[in-house]
N, C-alpha and C positions, 0 to 999 in steps of 0.2 A: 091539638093534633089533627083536628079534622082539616083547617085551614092549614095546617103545615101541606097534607098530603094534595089539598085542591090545587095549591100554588106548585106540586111537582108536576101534577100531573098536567099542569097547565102550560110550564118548563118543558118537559118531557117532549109534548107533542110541538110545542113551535121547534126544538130540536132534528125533531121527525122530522118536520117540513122545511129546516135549514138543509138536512144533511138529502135528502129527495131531490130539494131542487139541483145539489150539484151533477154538472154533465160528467156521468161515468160515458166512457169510449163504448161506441155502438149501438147506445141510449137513444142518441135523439135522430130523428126523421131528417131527410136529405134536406139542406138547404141549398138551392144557388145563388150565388155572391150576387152573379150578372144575369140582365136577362135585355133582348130587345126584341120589338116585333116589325114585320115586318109587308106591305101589304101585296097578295102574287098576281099574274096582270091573268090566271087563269087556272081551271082545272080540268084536269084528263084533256089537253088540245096539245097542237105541236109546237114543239120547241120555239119556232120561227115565229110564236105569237106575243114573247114576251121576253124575260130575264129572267123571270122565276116566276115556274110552275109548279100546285101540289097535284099528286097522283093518289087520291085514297083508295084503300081496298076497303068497301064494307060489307064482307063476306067472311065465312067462318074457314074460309081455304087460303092456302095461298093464290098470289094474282103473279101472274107472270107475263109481263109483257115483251114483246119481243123491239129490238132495239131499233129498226128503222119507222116502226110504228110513228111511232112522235119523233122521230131524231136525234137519239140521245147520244149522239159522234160527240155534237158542238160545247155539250155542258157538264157539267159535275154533279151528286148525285147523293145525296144525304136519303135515310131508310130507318125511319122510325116503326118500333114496334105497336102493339094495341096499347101498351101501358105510357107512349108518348118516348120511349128511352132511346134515344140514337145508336144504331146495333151494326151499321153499318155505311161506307163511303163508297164514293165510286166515280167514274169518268169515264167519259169520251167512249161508250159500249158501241158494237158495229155486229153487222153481221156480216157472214160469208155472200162475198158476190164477186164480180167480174172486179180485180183490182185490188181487191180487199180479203187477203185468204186469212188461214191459223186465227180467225179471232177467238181467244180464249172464254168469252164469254158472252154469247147473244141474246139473253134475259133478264128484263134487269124482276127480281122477285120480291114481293113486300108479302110480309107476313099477315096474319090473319088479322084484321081489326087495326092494321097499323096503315101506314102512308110514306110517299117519297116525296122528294121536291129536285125538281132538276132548275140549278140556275146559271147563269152566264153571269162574265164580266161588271155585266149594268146591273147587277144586284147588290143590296146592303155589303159591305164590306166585311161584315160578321160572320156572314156567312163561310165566307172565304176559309178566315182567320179560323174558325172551327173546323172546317175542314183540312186546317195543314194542323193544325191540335191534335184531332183524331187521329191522323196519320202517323205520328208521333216522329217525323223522319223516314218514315217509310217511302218505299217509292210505289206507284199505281199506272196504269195505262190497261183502257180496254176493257175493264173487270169493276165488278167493288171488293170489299175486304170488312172481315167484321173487325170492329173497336172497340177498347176499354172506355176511349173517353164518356167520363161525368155530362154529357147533358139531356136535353126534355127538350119535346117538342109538342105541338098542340097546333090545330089549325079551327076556324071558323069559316063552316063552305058559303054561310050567309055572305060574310064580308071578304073573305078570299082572306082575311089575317093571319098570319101566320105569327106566334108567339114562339122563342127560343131561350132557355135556361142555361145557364152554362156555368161551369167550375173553372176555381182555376187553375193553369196549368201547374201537373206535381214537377218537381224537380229530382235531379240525380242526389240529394242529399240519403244516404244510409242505406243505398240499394245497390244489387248485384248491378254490374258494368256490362253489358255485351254488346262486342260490335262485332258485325255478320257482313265478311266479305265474300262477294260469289256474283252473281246474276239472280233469271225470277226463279230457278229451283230454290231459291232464299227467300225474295223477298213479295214473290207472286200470293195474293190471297192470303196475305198479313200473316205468312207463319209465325214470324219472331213474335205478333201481339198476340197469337193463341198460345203461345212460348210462353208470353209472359202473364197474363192470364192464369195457365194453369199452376204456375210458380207461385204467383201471389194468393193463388187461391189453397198452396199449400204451404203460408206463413213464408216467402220468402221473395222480399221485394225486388223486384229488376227494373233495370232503365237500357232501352234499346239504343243502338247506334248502327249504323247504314255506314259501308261504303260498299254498294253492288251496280253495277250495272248490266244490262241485256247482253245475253250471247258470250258476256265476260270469262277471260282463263286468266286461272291465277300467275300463269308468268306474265300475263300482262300486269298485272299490279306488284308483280318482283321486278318489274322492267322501271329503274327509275328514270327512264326518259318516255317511257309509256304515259300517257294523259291518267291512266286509270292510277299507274305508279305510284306517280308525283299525289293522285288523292289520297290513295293511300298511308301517304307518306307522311301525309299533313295532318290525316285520321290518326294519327301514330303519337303525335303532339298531344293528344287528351290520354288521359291515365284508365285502363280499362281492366277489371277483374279477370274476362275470357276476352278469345277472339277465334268468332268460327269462322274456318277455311271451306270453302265447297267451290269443285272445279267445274271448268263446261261439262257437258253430255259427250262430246267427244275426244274428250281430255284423255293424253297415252299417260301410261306409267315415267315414260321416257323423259317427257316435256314436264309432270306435274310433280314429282319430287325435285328436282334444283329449283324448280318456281318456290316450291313449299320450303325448300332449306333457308333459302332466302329470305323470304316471309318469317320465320320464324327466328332468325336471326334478328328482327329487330320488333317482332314483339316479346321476345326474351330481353328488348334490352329497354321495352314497354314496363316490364313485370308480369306483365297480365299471363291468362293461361292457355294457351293455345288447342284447338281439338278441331277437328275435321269433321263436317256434315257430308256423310256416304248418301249422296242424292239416289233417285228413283232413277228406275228406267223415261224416257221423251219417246219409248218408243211407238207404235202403233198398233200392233197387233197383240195377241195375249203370248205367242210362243217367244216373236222378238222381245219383248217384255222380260220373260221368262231369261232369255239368255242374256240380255243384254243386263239384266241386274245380277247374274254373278260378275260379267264382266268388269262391272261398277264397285261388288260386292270385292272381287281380288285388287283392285285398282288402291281402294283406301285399308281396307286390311293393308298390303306391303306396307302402305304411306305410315301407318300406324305403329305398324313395327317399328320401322324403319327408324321414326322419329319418340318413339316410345309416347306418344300422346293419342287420346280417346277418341276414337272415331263413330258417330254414331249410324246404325244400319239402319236407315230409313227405306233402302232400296228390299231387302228383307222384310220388312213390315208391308209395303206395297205386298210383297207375294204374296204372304201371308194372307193376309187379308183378301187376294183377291180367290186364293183357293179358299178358305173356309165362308167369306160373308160375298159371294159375287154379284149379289144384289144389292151394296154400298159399290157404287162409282167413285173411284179416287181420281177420276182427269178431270180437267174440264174441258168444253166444249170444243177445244181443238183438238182434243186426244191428248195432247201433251204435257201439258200443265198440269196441274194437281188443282182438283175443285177443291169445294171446303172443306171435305172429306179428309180428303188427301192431306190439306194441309195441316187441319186436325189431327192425324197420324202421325205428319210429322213430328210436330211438337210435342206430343207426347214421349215419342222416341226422344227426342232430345232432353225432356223433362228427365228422362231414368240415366242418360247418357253423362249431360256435363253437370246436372244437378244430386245424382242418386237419388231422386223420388219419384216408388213408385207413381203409374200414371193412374193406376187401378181405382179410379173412387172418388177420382179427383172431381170438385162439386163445378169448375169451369167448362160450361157444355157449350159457349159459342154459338146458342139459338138452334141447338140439333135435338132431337127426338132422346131419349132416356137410353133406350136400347142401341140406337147407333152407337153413341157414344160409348156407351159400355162395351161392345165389340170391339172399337177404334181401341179402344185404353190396353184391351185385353192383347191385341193384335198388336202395340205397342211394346206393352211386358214381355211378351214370349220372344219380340225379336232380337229385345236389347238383353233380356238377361239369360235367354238358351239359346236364339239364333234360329237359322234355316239351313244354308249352304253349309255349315259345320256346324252343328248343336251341341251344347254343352249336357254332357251329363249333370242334372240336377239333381239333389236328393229329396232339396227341400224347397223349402218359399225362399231361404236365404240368398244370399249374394254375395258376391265374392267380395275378400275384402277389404278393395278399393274402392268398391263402392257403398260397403256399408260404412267406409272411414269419413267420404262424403258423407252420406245418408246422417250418422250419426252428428256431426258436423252442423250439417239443416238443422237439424232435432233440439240440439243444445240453443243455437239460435230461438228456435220457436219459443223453447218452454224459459230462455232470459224473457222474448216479449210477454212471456203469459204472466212470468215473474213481475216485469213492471209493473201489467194491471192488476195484478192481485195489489203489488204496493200502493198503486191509485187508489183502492178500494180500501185498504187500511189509513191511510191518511184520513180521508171519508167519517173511519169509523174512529179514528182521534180527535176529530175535530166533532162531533157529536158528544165524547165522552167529557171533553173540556166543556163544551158547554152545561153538559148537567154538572161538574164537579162546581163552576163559577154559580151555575143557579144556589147547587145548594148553600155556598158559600152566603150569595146574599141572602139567604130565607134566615141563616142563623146568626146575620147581622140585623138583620129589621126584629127579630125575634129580641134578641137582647136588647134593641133599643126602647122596645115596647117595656 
């Protein structure tokens, strides 16, 4: 008996360390596939000295440089944090001068303990490649933008080497579709990737798609002999779940409904689901501001109506916010554009708009302080689900219910994936339980043999 029990126990635990070693999902530590390095012809000097510069900060603040310092017009623009994680891309930064106005961004900022590397053309080709990865199809000029993209970076100031990790690219398999047509109220300071970001960080996968360009109105892209049109039109050819509409700054009522009938005439004949991004005020001042976002505010209301599809009040959440938190900046450096802030705002609005999920809690902070974010989130909820310019009577935390038909929609999704991993884990625990039932099998075969 005694050697019956040594030999289970002895079954038992190599069972243990059968069933341990398999990878349950979110178990094991990041791998990357690929990695190269790379060596930079310099550090902290100007641009003009080489193809690829690193900029460390090794201070416990941020470091903020300003963009004619070293010359950062000519080169592109990677932004590792203190822990090595690529947090943000960027290009061709300028500042305000003779020739050179509206630049939306004259800083390039690296966080505490972390580094940049600005490089040109005549650098590793890797480089590159990572940076149109990050981007994900997005478009940049002038700014950087924070990123989802998987990679590490690491530098040696002895040898100037610079080391990079890298994943591979995810693809659109089993994820929400959104292509976002408009200008940079869309795609300035990576809205759609703090979009997506805060989606995925609340169990629901997205794959972005871009067809925006500068200054764009949407009858230009319902003009099918327009340049923008015909891109459109071609964007129109890939199969997509949404598709957000957002017009110029100076877009009439007049001009931006037959553009939108139109538009929407052949993403109905897409499938997808069409809904409008009610942009921010571009204005200047805090009163124009003020006015020029109801302006905005009645402009996509009618459209809304009109077309019976969701429009989300990003222009409302600006107010908001700028009455209650006026010490969060939502421009950037031009006035007119929306910093990271801003864009962060958006996206949250939009998270409650075309997704139903709350933005309140959400764990995607896009490299911000605890607190901002939580105002941003908060400033979000209130605009998408009571409003400003007409506010909804509320009773409760509820929402109305179209959006908890979404909401619950998300929900059922999450808890199939929570389902899967539980199945993962029971598997786990079948393959564990066969192996003791074959153990004991053979103990009571060598036992009869004896």
């Amino acid at each position: 008996m005694k050697n019956f029990l040594r030999r289970l126990s002895v079954l038992t635990l190599v069972a243990a360390m059968l069933v341990s070693a398999l990878p349950l999902n979110g178990s094991a530590a990041t791998e990357y596939p690929k990695s190269f390095e790379a060596v930079a012809d310099g550090i902290d000097c100007h641009t003009s000295t080489g193809n690829l510069i690193i900029y460390p900060n090794k201070t416990d603040s941020v470091r903020s440089i300003k963009a004619d310092e070293y010359n950062f017009e000519p080169v592109k623009l990677m932004v590792f944090d203190a822990s090595g994680k690529l947090i943000e891309v960027g290009k061709n930064l300028i500042v305000h001068s003779e020739g050179k106005t509206n630049s939306p961004q004259e800083y390039l900022h690296i966080p505490a303990g972390g580094f940049a590397i600005a490089f040109k053309g005549g650098a590793d080709n890797h480089f590159n490649a990572i940076f149109e990865w990050a981007l994900e199809g997005g478009m940049i000029y002038n700014a950087t933008l924070s990123v989802l993209y998987d990679a590490h970076g690491a530098y040696d100031e002895a040898t100037k080497k610079i080391t990079v990790q890298y994943s591979n690219v995810g693809t659109a398999s089993g994820k929400k579709k959104f292509l976002f047509v408009g200008n940079s109220a869309t795609y300035f300071n990576g809205t759609p990737i703090k979009f997506k970001g805060m989606a995925e960080a609340a169990g629901v996968p997205v794959h972005l798609y871009y067809c925006t360009y500068g200054a764009a109105y949407l009858s230009e892209f319902a003009n099918e002999n327009h340049e923008r049109g015909k891109a459109f039109r071609r964007a129109m050819q890939t199969k997509y779940d949404y598709v957000i509409l957002q017009d110029a700054g100076a877009a009439t009522y007049e001009a931006s409904k037959p553009a939108v009938e139109t538009l929407l005439s052949l993403i109905n004949e897409n499938g997808a689901t069409p809904a409008l991004y009610g942009r921010y005020s571009d204005k200047k001042t805090p009163d124009e501001r003020l006015s020029d976002a109801k302006v905005k505010y009645d402009l996509y209301t009618k459209l809304s109506e009109d077309f019976g599809i969701a429009a989300s009040p990003v222009m409302e959440a600006f107010v908001i916010c700028t009455n209650k938190y006026p010490e969060i900046n939502l421009y950037a450096d031009d006035t007119s554009h929306h910093s990271k802030e801003g864009s962060y705002l958006a996206a949250a609005v939009w998270l409650y708009t075309y997704l139903g999920i709350d933005p309140r809690g959400n764990t995607y902070d896009a490299q911000m302080d605890a607190q901002t974010v939580k105002a941003l989130q908060e400033c979000a909820y209130e605009a998408a689900a009571i409003g400003y310019f007409n506010p909804k009577v509320v009773e409760s935390e509820s929402t109305d219910d179209s959006v908890e038909s979404i909401t619950e929609a998300t929900e059922a999704s999450t808890d199939e994936s929570r389902s899967d991993e539980d199945g993962d884990i029971w598997i786990y625990v079948v393959i564990a339980a066969a192996v003791l039932v074959i153990a004991l099998i053979l103990i009571v075969v060598i036992k009869k043999k004896k």
